[in-house]
C-alpha positions in Angstrom: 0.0 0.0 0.0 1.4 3.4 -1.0 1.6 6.0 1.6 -1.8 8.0 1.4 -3.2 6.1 -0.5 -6.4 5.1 1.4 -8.6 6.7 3.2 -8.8 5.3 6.9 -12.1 4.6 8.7 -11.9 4.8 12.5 -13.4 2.1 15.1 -13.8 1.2 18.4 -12.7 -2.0 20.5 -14.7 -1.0 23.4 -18.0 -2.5 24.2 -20.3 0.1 24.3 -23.8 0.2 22.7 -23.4 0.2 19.0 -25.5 3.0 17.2 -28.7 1.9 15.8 -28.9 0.5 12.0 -30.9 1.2 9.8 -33.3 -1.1 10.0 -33.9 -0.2 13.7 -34.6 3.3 12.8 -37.3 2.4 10.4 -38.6 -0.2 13.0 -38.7 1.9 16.0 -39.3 5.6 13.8 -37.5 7.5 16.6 -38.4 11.5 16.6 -35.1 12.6 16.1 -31.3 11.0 14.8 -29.4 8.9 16.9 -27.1 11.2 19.0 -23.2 11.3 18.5 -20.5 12.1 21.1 -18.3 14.1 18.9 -15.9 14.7 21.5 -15.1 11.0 22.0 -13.1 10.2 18.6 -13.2 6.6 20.0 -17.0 6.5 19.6 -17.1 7.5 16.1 -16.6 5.8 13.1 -15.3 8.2 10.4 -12.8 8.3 7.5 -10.0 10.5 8.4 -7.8 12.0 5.2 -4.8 10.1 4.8 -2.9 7.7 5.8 -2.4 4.2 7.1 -2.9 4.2 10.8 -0.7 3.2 13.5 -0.8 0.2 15.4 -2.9 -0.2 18.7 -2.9 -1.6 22.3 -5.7 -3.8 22.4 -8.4 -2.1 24.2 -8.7 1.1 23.3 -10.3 2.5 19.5 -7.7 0.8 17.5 -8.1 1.6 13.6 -8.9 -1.0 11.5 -7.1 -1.2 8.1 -9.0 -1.1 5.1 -9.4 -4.2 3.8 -8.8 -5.6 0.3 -11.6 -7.9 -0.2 -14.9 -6.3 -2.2 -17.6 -4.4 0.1 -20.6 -7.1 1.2 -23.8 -5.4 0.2 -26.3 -6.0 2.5 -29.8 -5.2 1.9 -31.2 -3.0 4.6 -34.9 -1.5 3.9 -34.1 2.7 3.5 -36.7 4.2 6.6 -39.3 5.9 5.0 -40.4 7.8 7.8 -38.8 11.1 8.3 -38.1 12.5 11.9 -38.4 16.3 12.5 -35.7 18.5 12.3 -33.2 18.8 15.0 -31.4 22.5 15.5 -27.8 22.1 15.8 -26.0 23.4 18.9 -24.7 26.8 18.4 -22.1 26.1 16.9 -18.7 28.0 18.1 -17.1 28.1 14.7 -16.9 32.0 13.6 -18.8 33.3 10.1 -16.5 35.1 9.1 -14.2 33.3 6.6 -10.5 35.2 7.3 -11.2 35.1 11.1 -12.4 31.7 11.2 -9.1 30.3 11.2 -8.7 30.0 14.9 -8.7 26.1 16.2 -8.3 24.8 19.3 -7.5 21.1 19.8 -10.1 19.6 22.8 -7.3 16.1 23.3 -4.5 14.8 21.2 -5.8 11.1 20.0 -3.2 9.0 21.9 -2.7 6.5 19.2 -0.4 9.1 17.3 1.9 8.3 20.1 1.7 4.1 20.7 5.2 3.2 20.8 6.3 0.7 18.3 3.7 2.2 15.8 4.1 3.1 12.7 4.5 6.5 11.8 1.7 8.6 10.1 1.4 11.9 8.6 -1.3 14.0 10.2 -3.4 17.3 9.5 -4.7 19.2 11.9 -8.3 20.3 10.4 -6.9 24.0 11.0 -5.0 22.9 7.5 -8.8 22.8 6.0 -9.0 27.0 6.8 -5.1 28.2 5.8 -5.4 26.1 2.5 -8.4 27.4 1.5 -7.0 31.2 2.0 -5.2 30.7 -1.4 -8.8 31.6 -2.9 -9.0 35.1 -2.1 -11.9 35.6 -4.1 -15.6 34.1 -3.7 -15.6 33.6 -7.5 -12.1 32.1 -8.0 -13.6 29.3 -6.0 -17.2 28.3 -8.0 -14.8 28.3 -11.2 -12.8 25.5 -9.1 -16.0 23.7 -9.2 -17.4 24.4 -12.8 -13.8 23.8 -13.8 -14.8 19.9 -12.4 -17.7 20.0 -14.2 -16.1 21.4 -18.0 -13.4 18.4 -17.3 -16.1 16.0 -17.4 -17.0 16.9 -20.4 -14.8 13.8 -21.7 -16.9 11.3 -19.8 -20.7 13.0 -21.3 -21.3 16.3 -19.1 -23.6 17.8 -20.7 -24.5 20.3 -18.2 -23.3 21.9 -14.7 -26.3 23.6 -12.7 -25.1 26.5 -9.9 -27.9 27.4 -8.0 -29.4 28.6 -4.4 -30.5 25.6 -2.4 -32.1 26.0 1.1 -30.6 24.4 4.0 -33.5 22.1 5.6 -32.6 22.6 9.1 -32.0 26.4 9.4 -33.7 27.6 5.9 -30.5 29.7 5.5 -29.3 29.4 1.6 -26.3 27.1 0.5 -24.4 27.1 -2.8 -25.7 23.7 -4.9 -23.7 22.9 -7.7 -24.6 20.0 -9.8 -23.4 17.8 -13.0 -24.5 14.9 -15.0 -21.0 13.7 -15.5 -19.5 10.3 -15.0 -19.3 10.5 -11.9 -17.1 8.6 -9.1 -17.1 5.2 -7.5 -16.6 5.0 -3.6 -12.9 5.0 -3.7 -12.9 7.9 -6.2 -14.7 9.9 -3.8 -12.3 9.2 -0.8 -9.9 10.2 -3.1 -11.2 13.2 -4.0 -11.8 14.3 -0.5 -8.1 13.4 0.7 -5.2 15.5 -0.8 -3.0 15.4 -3.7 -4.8 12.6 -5.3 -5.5 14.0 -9.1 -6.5 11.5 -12.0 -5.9 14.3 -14.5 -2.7 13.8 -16.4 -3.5 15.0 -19.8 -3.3 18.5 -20.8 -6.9 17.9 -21.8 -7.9 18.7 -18.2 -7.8 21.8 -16.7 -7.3 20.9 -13.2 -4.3 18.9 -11.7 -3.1 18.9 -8.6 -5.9 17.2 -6.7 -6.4 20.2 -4.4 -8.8 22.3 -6.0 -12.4 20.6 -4.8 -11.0 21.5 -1.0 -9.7 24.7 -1.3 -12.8 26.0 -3.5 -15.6 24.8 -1.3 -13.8 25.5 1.9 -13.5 29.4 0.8 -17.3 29.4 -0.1 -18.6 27.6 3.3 -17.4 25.8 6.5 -19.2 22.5 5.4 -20.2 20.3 2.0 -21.7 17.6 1.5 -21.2 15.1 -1.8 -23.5 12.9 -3.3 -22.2 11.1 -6.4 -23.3 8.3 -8.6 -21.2 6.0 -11.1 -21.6 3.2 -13.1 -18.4 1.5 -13.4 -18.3 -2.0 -14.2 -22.2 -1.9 -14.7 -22.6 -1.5 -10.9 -24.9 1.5 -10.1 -23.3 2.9 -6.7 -24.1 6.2 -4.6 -21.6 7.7 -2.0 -22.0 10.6 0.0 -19.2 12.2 1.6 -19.0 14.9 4.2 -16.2 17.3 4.9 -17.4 19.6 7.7 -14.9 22.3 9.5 -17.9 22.7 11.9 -17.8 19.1 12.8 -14.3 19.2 13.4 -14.5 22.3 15.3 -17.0 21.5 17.8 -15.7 18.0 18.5 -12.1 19.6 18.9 -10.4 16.5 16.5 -6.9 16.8 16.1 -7.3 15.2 12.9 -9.4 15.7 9.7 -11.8 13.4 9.8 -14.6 12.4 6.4 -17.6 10.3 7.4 -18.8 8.8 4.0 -21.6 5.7 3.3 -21.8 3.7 0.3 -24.8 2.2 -1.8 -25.3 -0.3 -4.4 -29.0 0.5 -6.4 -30.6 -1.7 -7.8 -32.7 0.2 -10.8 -34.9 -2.8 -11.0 -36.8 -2.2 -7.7 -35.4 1.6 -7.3 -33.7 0.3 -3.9 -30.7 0.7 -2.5 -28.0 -1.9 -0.6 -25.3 -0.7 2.0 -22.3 -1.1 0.7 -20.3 -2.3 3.7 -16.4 -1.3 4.1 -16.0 -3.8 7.0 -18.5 -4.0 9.3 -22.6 -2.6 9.9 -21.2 -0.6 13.4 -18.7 1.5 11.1 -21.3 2.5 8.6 -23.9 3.3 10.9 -21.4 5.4 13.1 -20.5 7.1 9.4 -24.3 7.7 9.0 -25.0 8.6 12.3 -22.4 11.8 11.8 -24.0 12.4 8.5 -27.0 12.8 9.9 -25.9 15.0 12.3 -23.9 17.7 11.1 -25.1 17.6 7.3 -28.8 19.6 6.3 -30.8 16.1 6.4 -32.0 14.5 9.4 -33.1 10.8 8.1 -31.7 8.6 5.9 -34.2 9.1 3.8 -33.5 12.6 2.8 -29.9 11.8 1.9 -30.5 9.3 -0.7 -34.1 11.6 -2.1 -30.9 13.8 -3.3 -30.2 11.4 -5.7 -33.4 11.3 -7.0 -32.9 14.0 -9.2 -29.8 13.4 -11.1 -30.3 10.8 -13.1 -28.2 7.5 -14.0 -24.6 9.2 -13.5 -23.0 12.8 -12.0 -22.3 14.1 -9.0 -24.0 17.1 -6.7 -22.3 19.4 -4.5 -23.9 21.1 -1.5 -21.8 24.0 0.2 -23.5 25.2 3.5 -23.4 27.4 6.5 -21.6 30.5 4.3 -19.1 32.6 5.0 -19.9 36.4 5.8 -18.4 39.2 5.0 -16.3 41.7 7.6 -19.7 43.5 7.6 -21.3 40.1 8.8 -23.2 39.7 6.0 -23.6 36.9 3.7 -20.0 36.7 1.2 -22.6 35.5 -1.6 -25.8 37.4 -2.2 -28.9 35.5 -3.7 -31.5 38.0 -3.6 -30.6 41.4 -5.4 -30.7 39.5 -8.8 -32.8 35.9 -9.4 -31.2 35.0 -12.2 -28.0 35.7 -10.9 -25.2 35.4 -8.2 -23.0 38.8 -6.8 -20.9 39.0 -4.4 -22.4 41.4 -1.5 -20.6 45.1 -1.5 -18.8 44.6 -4.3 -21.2 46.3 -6.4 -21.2 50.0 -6.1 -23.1 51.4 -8.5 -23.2 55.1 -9.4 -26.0 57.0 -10.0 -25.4 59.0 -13.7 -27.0 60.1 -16.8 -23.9 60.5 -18.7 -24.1 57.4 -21.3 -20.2 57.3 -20.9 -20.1 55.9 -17.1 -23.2 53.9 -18.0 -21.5 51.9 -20.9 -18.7 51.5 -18.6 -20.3 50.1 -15.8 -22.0 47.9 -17.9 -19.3 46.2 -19.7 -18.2 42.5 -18.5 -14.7 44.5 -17.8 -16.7 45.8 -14.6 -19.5 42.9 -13.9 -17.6 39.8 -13.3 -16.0 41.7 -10.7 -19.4 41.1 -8.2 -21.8 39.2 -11.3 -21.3 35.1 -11.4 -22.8 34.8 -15.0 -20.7 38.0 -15.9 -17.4 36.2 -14.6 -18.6 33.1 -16.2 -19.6 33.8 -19.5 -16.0 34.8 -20.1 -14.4 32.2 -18.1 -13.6 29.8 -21.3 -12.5 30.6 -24.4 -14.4 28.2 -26.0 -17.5 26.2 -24.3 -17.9 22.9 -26.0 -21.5 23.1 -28.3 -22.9 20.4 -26.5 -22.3 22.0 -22.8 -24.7 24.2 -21.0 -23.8 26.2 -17.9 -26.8 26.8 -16.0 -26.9 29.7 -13.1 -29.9 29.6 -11.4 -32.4 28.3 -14.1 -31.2 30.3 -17.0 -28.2 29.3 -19.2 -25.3 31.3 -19.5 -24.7 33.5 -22.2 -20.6 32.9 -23.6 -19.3 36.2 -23.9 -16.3 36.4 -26.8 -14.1 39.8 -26.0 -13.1 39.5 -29.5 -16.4 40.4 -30.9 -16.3 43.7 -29.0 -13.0 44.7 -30.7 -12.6 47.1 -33.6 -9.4 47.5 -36.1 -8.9 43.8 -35.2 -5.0 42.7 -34.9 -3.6 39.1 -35.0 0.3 39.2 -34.0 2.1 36.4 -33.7 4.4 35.4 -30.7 6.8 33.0 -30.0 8.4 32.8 -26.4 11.9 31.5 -26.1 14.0 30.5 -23.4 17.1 28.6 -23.1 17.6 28.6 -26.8 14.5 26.9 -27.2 11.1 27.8 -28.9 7.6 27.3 -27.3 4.7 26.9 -28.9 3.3 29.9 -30.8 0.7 32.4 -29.4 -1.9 34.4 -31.3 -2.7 37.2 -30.1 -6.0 39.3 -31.0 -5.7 42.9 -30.0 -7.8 46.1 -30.9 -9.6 48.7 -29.5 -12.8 47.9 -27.8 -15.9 49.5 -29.5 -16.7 52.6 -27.6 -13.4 53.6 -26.8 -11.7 56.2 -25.9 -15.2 56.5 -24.0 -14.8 53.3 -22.3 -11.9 53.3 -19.7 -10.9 49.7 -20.5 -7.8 48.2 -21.4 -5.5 45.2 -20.9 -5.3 41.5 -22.1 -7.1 38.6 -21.0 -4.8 35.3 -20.6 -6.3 32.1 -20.7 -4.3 28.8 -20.2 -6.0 25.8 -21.7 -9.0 27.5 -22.2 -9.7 28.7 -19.1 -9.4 32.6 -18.3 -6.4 33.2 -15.6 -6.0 37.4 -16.0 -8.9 39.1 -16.9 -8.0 42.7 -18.4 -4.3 42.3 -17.5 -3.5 46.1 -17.5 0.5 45.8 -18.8 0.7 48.9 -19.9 0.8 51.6 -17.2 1.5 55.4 -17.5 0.2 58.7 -16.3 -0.6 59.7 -20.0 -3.4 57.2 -21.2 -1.5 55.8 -23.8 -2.9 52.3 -24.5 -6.7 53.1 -23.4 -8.5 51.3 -24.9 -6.6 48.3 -26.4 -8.0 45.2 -25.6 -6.2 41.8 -26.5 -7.1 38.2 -25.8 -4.5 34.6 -25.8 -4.0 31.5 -24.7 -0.8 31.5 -23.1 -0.1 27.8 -22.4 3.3 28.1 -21.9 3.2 29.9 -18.7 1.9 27.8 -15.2 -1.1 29.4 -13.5 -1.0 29.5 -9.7 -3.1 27.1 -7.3 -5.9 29.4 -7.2 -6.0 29.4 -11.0 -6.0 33.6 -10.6 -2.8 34.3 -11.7 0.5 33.1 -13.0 3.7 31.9 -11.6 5.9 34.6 -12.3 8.9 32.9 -14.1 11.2 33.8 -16.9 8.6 33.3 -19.3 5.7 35.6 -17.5 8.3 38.0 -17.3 9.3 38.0 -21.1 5.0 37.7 -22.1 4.4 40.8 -20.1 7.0 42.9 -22.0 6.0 41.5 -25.3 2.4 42.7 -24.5 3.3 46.2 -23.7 5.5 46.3 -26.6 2.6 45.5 -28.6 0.2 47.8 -26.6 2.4 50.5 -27.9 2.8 49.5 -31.0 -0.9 48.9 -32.2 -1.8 52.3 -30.4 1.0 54.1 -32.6 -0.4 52.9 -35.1 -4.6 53.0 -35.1 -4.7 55.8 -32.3 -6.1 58.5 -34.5 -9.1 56.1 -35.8 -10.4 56.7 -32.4 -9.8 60.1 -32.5 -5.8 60.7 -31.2 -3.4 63.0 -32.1 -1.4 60.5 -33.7 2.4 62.3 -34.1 3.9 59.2 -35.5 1.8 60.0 -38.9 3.3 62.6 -41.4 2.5 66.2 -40.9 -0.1 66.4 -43.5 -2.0 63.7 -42.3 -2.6 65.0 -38.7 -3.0 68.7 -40.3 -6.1 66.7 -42.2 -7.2 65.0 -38.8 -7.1 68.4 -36.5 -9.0 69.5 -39.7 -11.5 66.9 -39.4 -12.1 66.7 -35.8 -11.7 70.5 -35.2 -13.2 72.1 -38.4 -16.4 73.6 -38.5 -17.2 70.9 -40.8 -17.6 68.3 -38.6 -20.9 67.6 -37.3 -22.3 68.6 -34.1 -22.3 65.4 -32.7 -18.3 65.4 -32.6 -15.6 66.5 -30.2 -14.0 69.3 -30.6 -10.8 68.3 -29.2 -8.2 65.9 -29.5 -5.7 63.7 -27.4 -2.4 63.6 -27.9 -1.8 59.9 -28.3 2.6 59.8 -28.3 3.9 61.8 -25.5 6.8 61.4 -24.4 7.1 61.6 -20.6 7.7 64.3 -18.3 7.4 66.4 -15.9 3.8 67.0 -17.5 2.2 63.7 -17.4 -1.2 65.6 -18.9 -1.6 65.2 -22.6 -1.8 68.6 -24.4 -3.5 69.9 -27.4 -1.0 70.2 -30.3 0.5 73.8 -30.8 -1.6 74.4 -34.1 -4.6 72.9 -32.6 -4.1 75.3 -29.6 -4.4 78.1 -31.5 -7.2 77.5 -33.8 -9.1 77.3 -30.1 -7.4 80.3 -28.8 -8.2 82.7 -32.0 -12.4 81.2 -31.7 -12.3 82.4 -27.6 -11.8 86.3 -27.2 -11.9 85.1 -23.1 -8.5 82.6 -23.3 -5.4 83.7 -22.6 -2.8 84.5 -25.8 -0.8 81.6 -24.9 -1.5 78.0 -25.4 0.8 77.3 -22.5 -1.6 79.4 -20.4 -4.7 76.9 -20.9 -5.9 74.5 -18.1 -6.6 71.0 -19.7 -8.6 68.4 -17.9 -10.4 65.2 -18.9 -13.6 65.5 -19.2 -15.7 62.0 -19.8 -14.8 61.5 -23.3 -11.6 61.1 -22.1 -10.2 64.9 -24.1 -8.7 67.9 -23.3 -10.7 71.3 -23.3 -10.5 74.5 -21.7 -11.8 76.0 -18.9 -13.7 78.1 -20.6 -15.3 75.1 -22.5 -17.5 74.0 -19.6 -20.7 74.5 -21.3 -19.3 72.9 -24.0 -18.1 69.8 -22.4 -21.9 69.7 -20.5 -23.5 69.4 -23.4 -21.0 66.7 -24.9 -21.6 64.9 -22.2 -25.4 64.6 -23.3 -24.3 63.5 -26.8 -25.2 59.6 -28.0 -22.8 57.3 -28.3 -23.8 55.9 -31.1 -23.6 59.1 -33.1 -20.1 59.5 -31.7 -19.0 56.4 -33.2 -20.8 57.0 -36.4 -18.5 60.6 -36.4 -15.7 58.4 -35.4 -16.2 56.1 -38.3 -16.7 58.9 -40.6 -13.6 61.5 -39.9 -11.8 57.4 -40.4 -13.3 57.3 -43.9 -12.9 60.7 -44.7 -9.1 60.5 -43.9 -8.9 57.4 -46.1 -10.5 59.8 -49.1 -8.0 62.3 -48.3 -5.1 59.7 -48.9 -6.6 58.3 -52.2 -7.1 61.7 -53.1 -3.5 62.9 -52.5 -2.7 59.5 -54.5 -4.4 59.9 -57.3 -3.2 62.9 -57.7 0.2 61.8 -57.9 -0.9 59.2 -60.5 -2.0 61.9 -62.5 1.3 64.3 -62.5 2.9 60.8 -63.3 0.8 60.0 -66.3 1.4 63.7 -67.8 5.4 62.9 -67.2 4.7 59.8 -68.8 3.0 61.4 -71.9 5.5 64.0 -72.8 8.0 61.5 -72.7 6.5 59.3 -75.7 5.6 62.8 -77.5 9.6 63.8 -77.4 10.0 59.8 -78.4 7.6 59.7 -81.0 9.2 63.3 -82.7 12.7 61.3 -82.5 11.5 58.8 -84.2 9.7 60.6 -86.3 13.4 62.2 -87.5 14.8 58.8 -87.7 12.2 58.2 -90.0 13.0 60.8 -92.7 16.6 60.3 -92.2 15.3 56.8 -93.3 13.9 57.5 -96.3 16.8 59.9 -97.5 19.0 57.0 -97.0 17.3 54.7 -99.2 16.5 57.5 -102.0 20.5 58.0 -101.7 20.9 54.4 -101.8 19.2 54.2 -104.8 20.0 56.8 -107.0 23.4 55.1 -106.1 22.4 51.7 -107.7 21.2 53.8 -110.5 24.2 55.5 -111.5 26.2 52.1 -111.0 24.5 50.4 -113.7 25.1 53.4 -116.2 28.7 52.7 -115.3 28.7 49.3 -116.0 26.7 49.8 -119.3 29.1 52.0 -120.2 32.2 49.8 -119.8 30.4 47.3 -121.6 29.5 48.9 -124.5 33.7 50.1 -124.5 34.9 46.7 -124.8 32.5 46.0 -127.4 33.9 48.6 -129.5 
């Protein structure tokens, strides 16, 4: 047996009363659950989370080994009726997640020290509270969870549900989340509630390193329950596990301890078997603690959870909450139905300007406090046949490329050591509404799930880069634990300079499309841009004033208007000082510069569609791309007339060649002509 690698079940030697089965409960129909001695570890029959246990003195709780041999089902008739509701005792366990963390052992379990035993690796349940601080976000730890549910797409998911579910006992709300994967067997499920047991070797999966189900549902609530279902080897089995920080606490265990029960059903007659481990006392002490400490007081209610899920998947019940510093609930149900936020975190601001309203709108801002904003953008691409379902309504994917304009792909290839990983594509662009929005940055995905959302690289007092938007899938990089950011290695390192680099270098060149002062074109071309934007012929729907979008810093981080610009405003307002130098510049919520004295202006730009802005936007773009063809065809023409005197001076050459041609062959001839007088001539002498 490797080390860890079962799940140990605790039992007791002693002869004391044994809890009552099952079958006695339905018998006898008591009013309430049979009652537990959690202080008494020796009384119990749990599952603790690791390892092999130490030998015993005969005597006292010794723990029994878990045995090779296949469980024993034994039929035992599920009691139909339902006892009332039993309050908890007040617990002493504190709401509030970050000051929770406080655990006091009530006695050591002396069979950690036996001499002569073997020796065993133990975790105090404090361990449950500090590892599940690496989630420092409510929302980092549901995508844990739906990140479970996406990797069982490979064994049929076809759906994970995340809804509110009210707690039986207390009627506070819990966190269900539910899936109809493949499930797990019994020894799956031990596996999954012990740590650093992960099945997920490929790089198909996005989790793997067995920690994640812990963490997550340990940050959301102090307790979960698990009911899961599997049909391996044509066996239909349900498990349910418990893992309850509560239990723990108020029984003061020194170790971490996981009651769990097993059931074989038989579809036939819709009944279910106990699966026993090793013996009827250790199950029923297992159930007796579920029954306890877990929303359902019979053991009839536990297995009705199953009655809803079908032949195979798994259902996930996080309860008693965390709160907030404020002491209110970390997860807020009721200011949206169809949706989960995250309490506080939404602070809304009451405005008519269309500007702030866009902005506080836009998934940039949402899946800060909005579950179905975070989770629409949470994968790159959601398989076709998957549905994720937040509280009755499916979830809408959200692709951030769709919302960019002057689209860019760039290529990148990271390096280190010499060697070449895999190429990246990045998309980048400006988002549609900008400069209006105030949105930029990248969002990073690794293997299709979203790590960095609106990873702002670039960072300067001057708002170059506002704006650009860019989206990859940076699998080259590691993500941390908590899946919410990245190990910062070499490579990170190298990928964040690349992605300013190209921030500055797709804003040099698309800036003025958005309406910058781009001074990386030629002079002409911005003189036709401060034309187009600060002309009277613009419409009235346009901003007088521009950015300047390349400034080099200084001691003057404030963009300015350029000098030429300056003064066309200066010589329209008798009431500005002479000097452009004199002018105060501020931002007003279009994100440009303007005068003091341009209040009134900037008041009623603020009133100003934004749709009509981006049709100005689109047409001072098309009107500068006239101006260019213009100034081009222009050139053509001057080219052509070059072109055309050139064949005229060719054509009178050649039209001297031509005469000189035809005096040549009169010569020529008149010279053939006189040669044959001669020889006539010389003839007719020797004849004489």
């Amino acid at each position: 047996m490797s080390l860890g690698a079962e799940v140990i079940e605790l039992s007791s030697d002693e002869d004391e009363e044994p809890v009552p089965s099952t079958t006695a409960l339905a018998l006898h129909a008591p009013s309430s659950p049979p009652d537990v001695k959690p202080h008494l570890l020796a009384d119990v029959d749990v599952k603790p989370l690791l390892l092999p246990p130490p030998l015993h003195p005969p005597g006292y709780g010794a723990l029994v080994p878990v045995k090779t041999e296949e469980p024993v089902p034994v039929p035992v008739p599920v009691a139909t009726l339902t006892p009332p509701p039993r309050a908890l005792p007040p617990p002493r366990l504190c709401r509030q997640f970050w000051k929770s963390g406080d655990y006091v052992v009530a006695r050591r379990n002396p069979d950690a020290d036996v001499p002569g035993g073997r020796n065993r690796l133990r975790i105090n349940p404090k361990f449950l509270h500090s590892n599940a601080t690496s989630h420092k976000w409510a929302f980092g730890a549901i995508a844990e969870l739906l990140d479970n549910a996406i990797d069982e797409v490979n064994n049929g998911a076809t759906f994970v549900r995340v809804n509110k579910f009210k707690n039986p006992r207390d009627g506070n709300p819990s966190l269900l989340v539910q899936d109809d994967g493949g499930g797990m067997d019994p020894e799956a499920l031990r596996r999954c509630m012990s740590f650093g047991f992960s099945d997920k070797q490929s790089d198909a999966f996005i989790g793997q390193y067995g920690n994640g189900f812990k963490t997550s549902t340990m940050r959301l609530g102090a307790d979960v329950i698990v009911f899961t279902q599997n049909q391996n080897n044509w066996v239909p089995t349900r498990s349910i596990g418990l893992l309850s920080y509560t239990f723990l606490m108020e029984t003061g265990c020194d170790d971490v301890l996981v009651p769990t029960v097993d059931y074989q059903y038989d579809p036939t007659t819709t009944s279910y078997v106990q699966m026993l481990r090793h013996d009827q006392k250790l199950f029923s002490s297992n159930l007796a603690i579920l029954l306890k400490w877990s929303p359902f007081a019979s053991e009839a209610e536990l297995l009705k959870q199953f009655d809803d899920m079908g032949d195979h998947g798994t259902k996930i019940i996080v309860f008693n909450l965390w709160f907030n510093d404020d002491g209110d609930m970390e997860l807020d149900f009721n200011s949206d139905k169809k949706d989960i936020l995250i309490t506080g975190a939404h602070k809304k601001v009451k405005t008519n300007n269309p500007e702030k309203i866009a902005a506080q709108n836009y998934v940039s801002t949402r899946l800060r406090y909005s579950l179905r904003a975070y989770a629409s953008i949470l994968y790159l691409h959601v398989p076709d046949t998957f549905r994720i379902i937040l509280r009755g309504r499916d979830v809408e994917p959200h692709n951030i490329v769709n919302d960019l304009m002057y689209r860019e792909c760039v290529l990148y290839k990271p390096q280190i050591a010499g060697l070449t990983e895999s190429s990246v594509i990045t998309t980048i662009g400006f988002v549609k509404g900008a400069p209006d929005i105030d949105v930029q940055g990248f969002n990073v995905y690794h293997k299709n799930r979203l790590i960095s959302p609106f990873w702002k690289v670039a960072n300067n007092s001057y708002g170059k880069g506002r704006g650009v938007v860019g989206i990859l899938e940076a699998n080259f990089i590691k993500p941390t634990h908590d899946k919410q950011d990245f190990e910062k290695s070499v490579l990170y390192q190298r990928l964040e300079i690349r992605l300013k680099e190209m921030t500055y270098e797709y804003w040099d060149l698309h800036c003025h499309r958005v309406g910058y002062d781009n001074k990386k074109l030629p002079k002409a071309t911005r003189a036709i841009n401060r034309a187009n934007h600060m002309g009277g012929s613009s419409p009235i729907s346009a901003p007088p004033r521009l950015l300047a979008a390349d400034i080099p810093t200084s001691s003057c981080g404030i963009p300015r208007l350029s000098a030429s610009a300056a003064r066309e405003k200066i010589n329209s307002l008798d009431s500005l000082s002479k000097s452009p130098m004199g002018l105060k510049r501020k931002f007003n919520s279009f994100s440009a510069m303007a005068g003091s004295a341009d209040q009134d202006g900037l008041d009623h730009m603020d009133k100003v569609d934004v749709s009509q802005r981006k049709r100005f936007n689109e047409y001072k773009t098309l009107t500068l791309e006239n101006d260019k063809l213009r100034n081009e065809c222009l050139q053509y023409e001057e080219s052509e007339k070059q072109l055309v005197l050139k064949r005229w001076i060719l054509i009178r050459h050649f039209g001297t060649l031509q005469r000189i041609e035809l005096e040549l062959d009169y010569i020529v001839q008149h010279v053939y002509q006189l040669f044959g007088c001669c020889i006539n001539f010389l003839f007719k002498l020797l004849i004489l």
